[in-house]
Z-matrix of the N, CA and C atoms (Angstrom, degrees):
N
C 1 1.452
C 2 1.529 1 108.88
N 3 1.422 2 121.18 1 141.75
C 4 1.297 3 114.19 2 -165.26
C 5 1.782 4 100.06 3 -94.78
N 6 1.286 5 106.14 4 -171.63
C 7 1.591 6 111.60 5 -174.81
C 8 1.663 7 116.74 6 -88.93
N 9 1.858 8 107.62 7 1.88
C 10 1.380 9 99.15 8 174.45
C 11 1.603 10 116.78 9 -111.21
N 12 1.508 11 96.14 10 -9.81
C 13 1.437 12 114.09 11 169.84
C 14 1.908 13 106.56 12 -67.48
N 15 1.069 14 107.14 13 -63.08
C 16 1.348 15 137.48 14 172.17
C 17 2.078 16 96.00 15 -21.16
N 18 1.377 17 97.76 16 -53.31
C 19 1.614 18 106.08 17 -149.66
C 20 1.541 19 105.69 18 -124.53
N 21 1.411 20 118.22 19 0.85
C 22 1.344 21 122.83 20 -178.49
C 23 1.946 22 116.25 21 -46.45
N 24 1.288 23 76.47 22 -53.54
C 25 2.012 24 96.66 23 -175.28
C 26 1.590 25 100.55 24 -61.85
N 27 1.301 26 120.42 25 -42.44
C 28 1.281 27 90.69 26 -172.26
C 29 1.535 28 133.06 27 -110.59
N 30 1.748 29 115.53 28 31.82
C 31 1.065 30 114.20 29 172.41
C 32 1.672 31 89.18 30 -126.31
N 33 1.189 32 111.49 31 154.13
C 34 1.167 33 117.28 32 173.85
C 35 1.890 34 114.16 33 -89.45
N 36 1.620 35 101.78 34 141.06
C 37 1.478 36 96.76 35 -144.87
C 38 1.898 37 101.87 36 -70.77
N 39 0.847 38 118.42 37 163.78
C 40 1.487 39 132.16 38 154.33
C 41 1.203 40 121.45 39 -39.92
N 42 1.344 41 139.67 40 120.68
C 43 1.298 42 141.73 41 178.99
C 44 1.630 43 107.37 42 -105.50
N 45 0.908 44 108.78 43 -65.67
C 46 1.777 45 119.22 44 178.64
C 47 1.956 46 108.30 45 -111.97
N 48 1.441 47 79.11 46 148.71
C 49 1.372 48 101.79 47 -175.55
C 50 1.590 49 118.67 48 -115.95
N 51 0.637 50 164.49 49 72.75
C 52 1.775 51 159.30 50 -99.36
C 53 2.337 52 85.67 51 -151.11
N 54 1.845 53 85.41 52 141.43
C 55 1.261 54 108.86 53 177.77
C 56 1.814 55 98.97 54 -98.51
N 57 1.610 56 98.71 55 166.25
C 58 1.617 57 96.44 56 151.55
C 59 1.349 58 153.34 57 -80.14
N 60 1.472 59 83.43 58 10.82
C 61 1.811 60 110.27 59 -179.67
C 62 1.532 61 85.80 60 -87.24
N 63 2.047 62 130.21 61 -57.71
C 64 1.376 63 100.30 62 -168.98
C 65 1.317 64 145.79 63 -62.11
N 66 1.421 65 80.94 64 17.14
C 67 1.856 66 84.85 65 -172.40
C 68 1.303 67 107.20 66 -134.90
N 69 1.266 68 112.84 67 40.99
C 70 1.339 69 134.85 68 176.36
C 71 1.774 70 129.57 69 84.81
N 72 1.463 71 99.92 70 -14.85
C 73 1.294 72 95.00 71 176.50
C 74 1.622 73 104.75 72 128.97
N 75 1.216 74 122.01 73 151.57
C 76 1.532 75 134.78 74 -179.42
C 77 1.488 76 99.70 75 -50.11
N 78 1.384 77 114.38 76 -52.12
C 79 1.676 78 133.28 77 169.99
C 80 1.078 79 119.87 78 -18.78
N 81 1.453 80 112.01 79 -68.94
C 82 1.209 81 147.92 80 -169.79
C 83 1.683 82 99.89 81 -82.73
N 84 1.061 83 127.80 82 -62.84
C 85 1.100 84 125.47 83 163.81
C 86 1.828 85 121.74 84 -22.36
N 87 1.083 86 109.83 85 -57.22
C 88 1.339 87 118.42 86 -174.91
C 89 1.514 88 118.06 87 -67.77
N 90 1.807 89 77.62 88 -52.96
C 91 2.102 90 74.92 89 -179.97
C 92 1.928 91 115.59 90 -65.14
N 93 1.239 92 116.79 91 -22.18
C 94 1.159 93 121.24 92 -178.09
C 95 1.585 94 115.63 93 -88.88
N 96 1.605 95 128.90 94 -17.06
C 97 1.414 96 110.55 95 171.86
C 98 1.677 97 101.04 96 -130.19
N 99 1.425 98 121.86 97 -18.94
C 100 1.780 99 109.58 98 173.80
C 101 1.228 100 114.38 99 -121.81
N 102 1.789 101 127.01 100 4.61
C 103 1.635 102 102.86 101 179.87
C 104 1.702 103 92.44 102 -65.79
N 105 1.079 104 99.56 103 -174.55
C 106 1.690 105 119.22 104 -178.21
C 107 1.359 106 100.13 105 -73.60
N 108 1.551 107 102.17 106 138.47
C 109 1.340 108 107.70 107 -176.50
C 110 1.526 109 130.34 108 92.75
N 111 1.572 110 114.60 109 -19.07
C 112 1.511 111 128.24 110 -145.52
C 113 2.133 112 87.79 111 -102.16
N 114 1.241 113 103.63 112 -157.47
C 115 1.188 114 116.51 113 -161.27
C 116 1.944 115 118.91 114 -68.06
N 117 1.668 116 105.51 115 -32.26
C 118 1.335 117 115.96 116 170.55
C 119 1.384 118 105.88 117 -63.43
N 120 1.509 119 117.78 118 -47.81
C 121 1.780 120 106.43 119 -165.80
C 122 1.398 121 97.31 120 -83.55
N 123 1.377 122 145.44 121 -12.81
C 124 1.040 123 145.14 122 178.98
C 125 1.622 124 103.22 123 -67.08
N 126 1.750 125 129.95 124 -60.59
C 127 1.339 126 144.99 125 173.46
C 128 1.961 127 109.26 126 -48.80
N 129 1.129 128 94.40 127 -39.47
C 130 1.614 129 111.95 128 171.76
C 131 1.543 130 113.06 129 -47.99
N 132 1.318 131 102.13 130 -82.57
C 133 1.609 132 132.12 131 160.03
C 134 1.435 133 117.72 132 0.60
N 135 1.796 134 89.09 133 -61.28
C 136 1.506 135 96.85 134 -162.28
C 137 1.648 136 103.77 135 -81.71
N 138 1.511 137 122.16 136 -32.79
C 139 1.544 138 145.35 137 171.21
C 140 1.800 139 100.88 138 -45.70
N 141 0.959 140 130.20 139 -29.82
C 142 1.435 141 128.30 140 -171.48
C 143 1.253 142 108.96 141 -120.76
């Protein structure tokens, strides 16, 4: 039995698939969830 048969039922399947261009870019990416200050140290923050 393979590993998607195995696990099909219990994740719910994927609908959309999104690149790093749709979300503006690696660029964009960075400055918006790990430069300093941005959305990771913000999620951090609240964790400690």
């Amino acid at each position: 039995m393979t590993v998607t048969k195995e696990t099909e039922g219990k994740f719910p399947k994927i609908k959309t698939i999104f690149k790093a261009q749709d979300l503006g870019g690696w660029d964009e990416i960075q400055k918006k969830f790990f430069d300093e200050g941005a959305i990771f140290d913000k999620i951090r923050a609240k964790k400690s």
